[in-house]
N, C-alpha and C positions, 0 to 999 in steps of 0.2 A: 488581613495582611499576609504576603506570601511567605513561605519559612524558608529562612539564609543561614545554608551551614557557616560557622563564624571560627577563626579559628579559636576562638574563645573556649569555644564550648569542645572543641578537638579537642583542645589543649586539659580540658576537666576531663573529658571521659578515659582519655589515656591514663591518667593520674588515677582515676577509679581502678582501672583496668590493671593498671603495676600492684595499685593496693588490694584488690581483691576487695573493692566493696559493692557489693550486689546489689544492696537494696540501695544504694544513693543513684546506681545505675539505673535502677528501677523507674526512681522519682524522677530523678533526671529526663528519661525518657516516656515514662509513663504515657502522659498526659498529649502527646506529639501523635499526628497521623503516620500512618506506618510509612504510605509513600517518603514523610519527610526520614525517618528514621531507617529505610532502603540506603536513602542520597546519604546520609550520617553515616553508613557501613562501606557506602563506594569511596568512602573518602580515605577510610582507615586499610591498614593492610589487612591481608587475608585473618591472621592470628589474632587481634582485636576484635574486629568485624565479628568472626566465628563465636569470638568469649562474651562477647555481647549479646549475639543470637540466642546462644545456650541460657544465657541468664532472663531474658526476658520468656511472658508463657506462651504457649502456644499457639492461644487464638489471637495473640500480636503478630507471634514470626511466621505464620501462614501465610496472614496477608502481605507480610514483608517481603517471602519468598517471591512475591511475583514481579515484584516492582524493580527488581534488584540486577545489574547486568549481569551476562550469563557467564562470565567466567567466575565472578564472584559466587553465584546461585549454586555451579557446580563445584566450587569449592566446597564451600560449604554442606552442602549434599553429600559429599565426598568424606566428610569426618562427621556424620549424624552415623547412628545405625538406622537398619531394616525398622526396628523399634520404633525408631524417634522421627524418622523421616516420616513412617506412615501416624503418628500423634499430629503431627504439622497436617497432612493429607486430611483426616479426618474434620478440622475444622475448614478445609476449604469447600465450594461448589465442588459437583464433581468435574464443571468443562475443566475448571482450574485445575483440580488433582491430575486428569486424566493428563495435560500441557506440562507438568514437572513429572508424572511416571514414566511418560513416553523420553524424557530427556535419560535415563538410567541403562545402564546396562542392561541385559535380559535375566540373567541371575540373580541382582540387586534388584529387579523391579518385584519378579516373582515373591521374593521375601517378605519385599514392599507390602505387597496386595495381600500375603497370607498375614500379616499384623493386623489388618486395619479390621477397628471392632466390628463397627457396622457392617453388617453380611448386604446389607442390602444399597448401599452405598458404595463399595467392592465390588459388585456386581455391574454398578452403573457405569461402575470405571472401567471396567473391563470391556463393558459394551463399547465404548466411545472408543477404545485405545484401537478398536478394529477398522477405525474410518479413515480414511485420507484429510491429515489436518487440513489438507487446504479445501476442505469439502463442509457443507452445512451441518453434514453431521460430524462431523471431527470438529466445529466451534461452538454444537451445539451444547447444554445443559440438562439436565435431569429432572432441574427443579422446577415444578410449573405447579398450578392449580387449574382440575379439570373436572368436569362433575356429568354426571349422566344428564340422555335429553331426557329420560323417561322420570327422573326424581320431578319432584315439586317442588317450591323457594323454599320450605322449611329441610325437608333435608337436603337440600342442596350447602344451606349456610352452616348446618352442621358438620357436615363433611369438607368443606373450606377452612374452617377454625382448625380441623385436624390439619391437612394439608399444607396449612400456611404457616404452620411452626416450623416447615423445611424451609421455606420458600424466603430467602431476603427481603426481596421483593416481590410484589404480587403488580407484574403491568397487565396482565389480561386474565380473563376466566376463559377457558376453550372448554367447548361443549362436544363430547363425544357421543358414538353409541356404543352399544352393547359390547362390539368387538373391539371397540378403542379406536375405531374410525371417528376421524379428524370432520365433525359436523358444522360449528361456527364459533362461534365467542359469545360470551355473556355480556351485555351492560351493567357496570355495578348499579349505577343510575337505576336503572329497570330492576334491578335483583331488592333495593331499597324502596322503590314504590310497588311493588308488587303485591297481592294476597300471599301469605305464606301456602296456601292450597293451590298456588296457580303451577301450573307444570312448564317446566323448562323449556317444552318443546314449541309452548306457543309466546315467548318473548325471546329466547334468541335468535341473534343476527347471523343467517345463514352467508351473508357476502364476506371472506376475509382473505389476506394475502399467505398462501403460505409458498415454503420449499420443499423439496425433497431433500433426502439425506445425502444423495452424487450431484446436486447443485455445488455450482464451484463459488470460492469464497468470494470473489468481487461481484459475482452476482447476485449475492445474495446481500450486499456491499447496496450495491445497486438498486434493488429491490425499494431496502429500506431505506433508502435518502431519497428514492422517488415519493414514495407516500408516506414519508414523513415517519417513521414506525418507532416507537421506544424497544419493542419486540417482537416479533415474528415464528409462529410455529412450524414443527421440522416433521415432516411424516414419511413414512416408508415406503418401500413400493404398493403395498396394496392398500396405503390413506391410512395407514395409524398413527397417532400421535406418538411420537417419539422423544418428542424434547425442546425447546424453544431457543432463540437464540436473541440475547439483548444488544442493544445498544451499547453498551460499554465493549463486550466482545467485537463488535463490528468497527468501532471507533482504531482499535491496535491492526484490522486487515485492511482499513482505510490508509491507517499512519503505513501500514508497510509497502504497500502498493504504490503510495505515491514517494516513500524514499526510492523502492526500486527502481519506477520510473525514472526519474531523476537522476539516478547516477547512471542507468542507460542511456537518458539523454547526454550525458558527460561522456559517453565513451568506456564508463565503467560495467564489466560486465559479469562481475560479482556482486552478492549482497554485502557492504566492509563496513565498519565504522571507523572512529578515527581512533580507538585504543587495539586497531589490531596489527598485528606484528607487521614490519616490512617487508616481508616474503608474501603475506599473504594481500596487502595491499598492493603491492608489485604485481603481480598474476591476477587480480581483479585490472589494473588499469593498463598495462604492458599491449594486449592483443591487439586491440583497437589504433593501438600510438603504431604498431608495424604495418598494421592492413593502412591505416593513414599515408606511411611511409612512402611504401609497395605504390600506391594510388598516386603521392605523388611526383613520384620520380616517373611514374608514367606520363604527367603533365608537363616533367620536364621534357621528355622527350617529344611533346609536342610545341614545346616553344623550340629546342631544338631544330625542328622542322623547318620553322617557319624563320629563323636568323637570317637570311639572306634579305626577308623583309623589312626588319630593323633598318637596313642601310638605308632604305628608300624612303622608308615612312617609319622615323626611328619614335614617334611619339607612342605609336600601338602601344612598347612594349613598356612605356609609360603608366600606363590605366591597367595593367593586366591585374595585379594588387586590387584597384579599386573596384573590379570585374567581378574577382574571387568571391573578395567581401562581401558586396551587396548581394550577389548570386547566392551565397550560402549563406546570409542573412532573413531575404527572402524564404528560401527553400525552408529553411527553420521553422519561420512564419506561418507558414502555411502547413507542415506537418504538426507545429505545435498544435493550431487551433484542431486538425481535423485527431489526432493522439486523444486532446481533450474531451471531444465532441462524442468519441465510441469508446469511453470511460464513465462517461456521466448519460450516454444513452442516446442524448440526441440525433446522433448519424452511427446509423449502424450497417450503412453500406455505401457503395457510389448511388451517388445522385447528381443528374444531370443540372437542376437548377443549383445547388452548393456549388459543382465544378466549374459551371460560367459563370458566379459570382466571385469567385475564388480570385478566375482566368481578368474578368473584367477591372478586381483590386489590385492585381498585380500589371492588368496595365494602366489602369492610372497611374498607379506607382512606379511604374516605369518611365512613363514618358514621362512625367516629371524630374525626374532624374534625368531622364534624358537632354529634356530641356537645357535643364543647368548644366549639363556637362558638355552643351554643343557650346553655350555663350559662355566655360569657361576656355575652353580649347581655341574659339575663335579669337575672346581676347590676348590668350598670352603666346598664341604659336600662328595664327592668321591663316594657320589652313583648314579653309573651310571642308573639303572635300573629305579630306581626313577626319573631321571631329562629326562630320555627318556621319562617314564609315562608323564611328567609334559609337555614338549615339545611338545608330540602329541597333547595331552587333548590342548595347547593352538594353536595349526593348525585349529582344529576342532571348538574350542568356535568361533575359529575367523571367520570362514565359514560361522557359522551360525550365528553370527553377520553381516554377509556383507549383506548376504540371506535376514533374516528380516529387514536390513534398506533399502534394494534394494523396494524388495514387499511390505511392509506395507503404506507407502506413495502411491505406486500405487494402492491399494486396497481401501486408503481412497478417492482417487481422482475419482474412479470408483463411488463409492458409495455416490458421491459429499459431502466429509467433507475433510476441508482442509488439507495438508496430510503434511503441515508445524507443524501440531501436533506432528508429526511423527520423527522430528528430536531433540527433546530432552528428558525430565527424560522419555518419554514414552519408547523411544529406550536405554535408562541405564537401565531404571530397570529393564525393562525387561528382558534383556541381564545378568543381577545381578543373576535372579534365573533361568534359562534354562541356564546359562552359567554355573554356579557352577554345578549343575545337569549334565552337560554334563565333565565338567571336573571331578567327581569323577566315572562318567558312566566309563569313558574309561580308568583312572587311575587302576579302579576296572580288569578291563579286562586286562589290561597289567600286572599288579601286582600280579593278583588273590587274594584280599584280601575279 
């Protein structure tokens, strides 16, 4: 059953928290996954939150530090010493220590790292803090189990028992050589039926997926949701094993990727959430709402233009709305699928068969629409000539709405900017003034006005 902070239970920990009783806070929370006991801290203000932290041990509020929103996290960071921040550090992985030391100041972090007992641990953290988080090696981890190909099954499983006392979990064995060149993976399966005299070199599987350490995070994202992977190994430029990278790390550059997405497709061109101030939500959604603006007061000036045609054939400017609409409904459509498509891998370029399938669905979907909108114009206004004009003109918007939401995401993807730009006001507004422009182009030419 899922856990629901209540205010029940607010309402008891504050009462602890006034009385100073530590150990009913203990029991109280003891027993609760840390995730739940994060969401319990988000609820409380900073000064609770904090006296909770302190009261509970270490190897609770480590895993709690991760879980916890960042202004809280740095809060609370913020009243630990050098001391106590690195007792927290030392019960986490190192990907994780390395993801809260790089959030510190450079003074406070140096302190950080000269605390922390484990020299060898310290060390790993330092290695990682060097990499570009958004890189294999900046999500990468320290902890793996790796065994020579030259051992045999017997010392092989002895030097695993050592190994895996670091290790949380153990998803793979990687099989090295001498220099720490990344050779293949072990099967536990095969390491279990094995002679203990049999040598490594002749049951491990030489076929396995890795990265390098300047692979960038969604592709590595990518990687591992194509073949299915719990984890994946991280090697360096000349194939050493470096460090691995799970499942659960890749699950939070998934979730961020596609919020980013997302609020790009919105027109938002900040990373925001919804507890961040209004100044800085304002300046994430502001730019887009003016470039929209800009765009379409340019479309007024193309109905503008065209006033004089209103007198004649005053229904055009009737449909212009329903023009817009479907235009940059369409154009959506089709940037969303093709966004989707060079995210998950499937289209990783133009392709002439996609583009004419693409071309061929938006004009079905056209002329269907078309259809209905010629028998709706002929019944309520009886000019035919006109709801043909109108009909065409919306076959043709629709084309070239399919057109630029096809191409323009592939053209940002090229030009490496994210082409999830591509699927919202960028693709309406657009669509707003080269659609209207094209709907009286052809109105013009059928009508001859």
């Amino acid at each position: 059953m899922e856990f629901k902070v209540s205010k029940e239970l607010l309402h008891q920990l504050e009462e602890h928290i006034v009385n100073k009783n530590d150990k009913e806070l203990e029991v109280l929370l003891n027993d609760l996954h840390h995730a739940d006991i994060a969401e319990i801290l988000d609820e409380l203000d900073f000064d609770e939150a904090t006296y909770i932290f302190k009261v509970l041990d270490s190897d609770k509020t480590a895993e709690i530090l991760l879980e916890l929103e960042d202004d809280l996290r740095e809060n609370i960071l913020s009243r630990l010493s050098p001391k106590e921040i690195a007792e927290e550090l030392d019960e986490l992985e190192t990907n994780d220590a390395a993801d809260i030391i790089a959030e510190l100041s450079q003074e406070i972090k140096a302190e950080v790292i000269s605390e922390l007992i484990d020299v060898e641990h310290a060390k790993d953290i330092v290695e990682l803090l060097r990499y570009d988080e958004n890189s294999a090696g900046g999500l990468m981890g320290k902890e793996l189990v790796k065994v020579n190909e030259n051992w045999n099954v017997l010392t092989c499983v002895k030097e695993m028992r050592i190994q895996a006392e670091n290790v949380s979990r153990v998803h793979s064995i990687y099989v090295i050589d001498d220099e720490n060149r990344l050779k293949g993976r072990l099967s536990l399966k095969d390491l279990l039926t094995t002679s203990t005299k049999t040598q490594i070199s002749d049951i491990y599987i030489r076929k396995l997926n890795f990265v390098n350490v300047d692979t960038e995070d969604v592709e590595v994202a990518r990687i591992m949701q194509k073949y299915d992977l719990e984890a994946i190994p991280v090697v360096d430029e000349l194939g050493r094993l470096v460090g691995r990278i799970t499942i659960d790390d890749i699950l939070d550059v998934i979730k961020d990727e596609a919020d980013k997405d997302y609020q790009l497709a919105a027109g938002i061109t900040q990373d925001v959430e919804s507890n961040d101030s209004v100044l800085e939500l304002t300046k994430a959604r502001l730019p887009w709402l003016l470039i929209g603006m800009v765009i379409e007061i340019v479309a007024s000036f193309v109905l503008k233009g065209n006033e004089s045609v209103f007198k004649i054939h005053s229904t055009l400017i009737i449909f212009v709305p329903l023009l817009s609409a479907t235009a940059g409904n369409i154009g959506v459509q089709a940037s969303a699928i093709v966004v989707q498509g060079l995210a998950n891998g499937t289209l990783k370029e133009f392709s002439r068969g996609y583009f004419t399938k693409e071309i061929t669905v938006s004009m079905i979907s056209g002329s269907i629409i078309s259809l209905l909108l010629l028998g709706y114009h002929s019944v309520m206004y009886q000019q035919y000539l006109v709801g043909f004009a109108i009909s065409i003109s919306m076959i043709v918007v629709i084309l070239f709405a399919a057109t630029l939401g096809t191409l323009v995401p592939l053209f940002l993807h090229k030009n490496k900017i994210d082409p999830a730009i591509a699927t919202g006001p960028f693709i309406t507004t657009t669509n707003d003034v080269f659609g209207i422009m094209l709907y009286f182009g052809v109105a013009k030419l059928i009508l001859g006005f």
